[in-house]
Steps between C-alpha positions, in 0.01 A plus 500: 500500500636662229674304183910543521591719238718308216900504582670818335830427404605862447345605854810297708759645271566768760518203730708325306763784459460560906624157586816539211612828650464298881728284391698663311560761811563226659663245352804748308701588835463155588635367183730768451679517850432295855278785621296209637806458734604827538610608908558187777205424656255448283276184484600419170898517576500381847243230543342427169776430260730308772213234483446477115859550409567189671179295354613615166858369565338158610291455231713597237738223648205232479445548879195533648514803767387283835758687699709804530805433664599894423244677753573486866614177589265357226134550405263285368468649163174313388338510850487872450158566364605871367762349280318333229751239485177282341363779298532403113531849365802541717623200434533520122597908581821438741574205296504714133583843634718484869372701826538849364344455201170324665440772735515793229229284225262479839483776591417642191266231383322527884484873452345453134260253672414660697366772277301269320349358820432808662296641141302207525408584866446829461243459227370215659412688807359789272268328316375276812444865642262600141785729413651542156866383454616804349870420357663855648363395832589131470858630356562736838373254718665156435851638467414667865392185648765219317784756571374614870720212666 
């Protein structure tokens, strides 16, 4: 097996400029406009941000969000698994920022992630396959796989 090569801090530049322009793309309509919410129907609008605009309201009252009296004829808020009434980050995120707010930061920050995730995959897999990790290829190929939804 050969010896890893030592780190090369110039070599993820490139990378590094990759993931600002990924969230910059992303993240300026979002904090520019509500392009997240943009046309009825969409998860975010219709069933995502009913659920954490309430939590947010609740918590930012001192509540704890057990149940949602404001969906159907009530819903138990924290027996909903997908709501992450539990989950620290969004905890301390509806409670600083509100519902709107929350939902722009993650999806950028997943999308960003995502990009770092998906590099270390990618060159991972290469080098468990004896190939080199060239930085053009890993640059094409983990933007294609973190952004592929």
């Amino acid at each position: 097996m050969a010896p890893t090569p030592p780190m090369n801090p110039l070599a993820d530049r490139p990378f590094a400029w990759l993931s600002l322009a990924v969230a910059l793309a992303l993240g300026l309509p979002l904090a520019l406009g509500d392009a997240v919410f943009a046309g009825a129907g969409t998860d975010a609008l219709s069933l995502v941000l009913p659920h954490y605009a309430f939590q947010a309201a609740a918590l930012r009252a001192g509540d704890w969000p057990l149940w949602n009296p404001y969906l159907l004829t009530g819903h138990p808020e924290l027996a909903g698994a997908q709501w992450g009434v539990a989950y620290p980050p969004q905890v301390v995120g509806l409670s600083l920022f509100g519902a709107q707010a929350y939902i722009k930061v993650t999806l950028v920050a997943h999308a960003v992630l995502g990009l770092v995730v998906a590099r270390w995959l990618i060159r991972a897999w290469l080098r468990a396959q004896g190939l080199a990790a060239r930085p053009g290829t890993v640059l094409f190929l983990a933007p294609t796989l973190a952004l592929s939804g």
